[in-house]
C-alpha positions in Angstrom: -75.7 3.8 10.7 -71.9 3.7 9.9 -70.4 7.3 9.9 -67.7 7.6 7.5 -65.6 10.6 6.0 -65.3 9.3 2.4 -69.0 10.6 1.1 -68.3 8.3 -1.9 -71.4 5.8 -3.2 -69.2 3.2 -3.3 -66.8 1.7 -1.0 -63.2 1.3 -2.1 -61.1 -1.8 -1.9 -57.3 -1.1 -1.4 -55.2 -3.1 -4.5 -51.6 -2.0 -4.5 -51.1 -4.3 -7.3 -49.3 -3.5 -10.3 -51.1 -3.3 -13.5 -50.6 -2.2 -17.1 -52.1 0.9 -18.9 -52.4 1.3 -22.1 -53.8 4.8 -24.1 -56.6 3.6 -26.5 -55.6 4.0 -30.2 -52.2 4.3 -29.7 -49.0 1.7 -29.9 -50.2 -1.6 -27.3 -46.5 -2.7 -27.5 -45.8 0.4 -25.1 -47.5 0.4 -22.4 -47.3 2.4 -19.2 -46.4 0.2 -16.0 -48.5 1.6 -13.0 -49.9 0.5 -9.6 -53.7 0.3 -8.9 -53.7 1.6 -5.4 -57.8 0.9 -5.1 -60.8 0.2 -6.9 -64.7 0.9 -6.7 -67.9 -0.1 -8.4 -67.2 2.8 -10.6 -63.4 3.9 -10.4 -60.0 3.2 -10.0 -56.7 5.0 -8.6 -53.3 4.3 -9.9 -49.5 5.7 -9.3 -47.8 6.0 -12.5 -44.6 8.2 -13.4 -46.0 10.0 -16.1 -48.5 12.7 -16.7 -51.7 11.3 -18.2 -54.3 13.8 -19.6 -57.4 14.6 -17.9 -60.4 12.5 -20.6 -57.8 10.4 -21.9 -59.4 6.4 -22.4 -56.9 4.1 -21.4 -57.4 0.2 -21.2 -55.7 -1.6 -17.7 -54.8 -4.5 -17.4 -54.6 -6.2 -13.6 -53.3 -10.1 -13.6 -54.2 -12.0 -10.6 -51.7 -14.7 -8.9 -54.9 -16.6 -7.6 -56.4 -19.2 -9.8 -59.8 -18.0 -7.5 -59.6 -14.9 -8.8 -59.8 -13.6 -12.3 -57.9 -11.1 -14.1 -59.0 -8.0 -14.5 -59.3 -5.6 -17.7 -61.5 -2.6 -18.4 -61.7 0.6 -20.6 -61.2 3.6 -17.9 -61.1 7.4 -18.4 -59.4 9.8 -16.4 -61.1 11.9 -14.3 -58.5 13.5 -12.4 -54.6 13.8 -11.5 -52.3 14.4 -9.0 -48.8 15.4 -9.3 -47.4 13.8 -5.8 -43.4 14.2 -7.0 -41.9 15.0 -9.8 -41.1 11.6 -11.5 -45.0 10.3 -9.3 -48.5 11.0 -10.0 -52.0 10.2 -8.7 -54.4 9.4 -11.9 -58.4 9.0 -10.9 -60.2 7.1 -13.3 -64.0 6.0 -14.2 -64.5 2.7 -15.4 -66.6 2.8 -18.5 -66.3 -0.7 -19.6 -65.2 -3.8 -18.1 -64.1 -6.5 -20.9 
């Protein structure tokens, strides 16, 4: 059996790719430029510069530069944040919905 310190149910794949976020119900024309550092069955992990509320829905938007690969979007909610610097933070979110 593989012994492993992350306890999680699900692996996580490391992205670093930029992505989009938008807070559901408000403006789409403003969205909030981020970078999904990694993504799970059930979560995702992004560096953004701005505080974003603890249960807020946001939808993200991930392009891919492979034609193998599709683009990814899903409704997410955040779980959790980080502040790593004062202009950085860590937001945790569950997927609930991939469109």
């Amino acid at each position: 059996m593989l012994q492993y310190d992350d306890k999680r149910s699900f692996f996580r794949m490391i992205m670093n790719s930029p992505c989009e976020l938008r807070v559901q119900g408000q403006d789409v024309s403003n969205p909030i430029s981020a970078v999904c550092k990694d993504i799970s069955a059930v979560g995702m992990s992004f560096e953004v510069g701005e505080s974003i509320a603890i249960g807020t829905e946001l939808s993200v938007s991930i392009d891919s530069n492979s034609a193998q690969i599709a683009s990814l979007s899903a409704v997410v909610k955040v779980v959790r944040e980080q502040k790593l610097s004062d202009s950085t933070f860590l937001v945790g979110v569950e997927i609930v919905n991939m469109t």
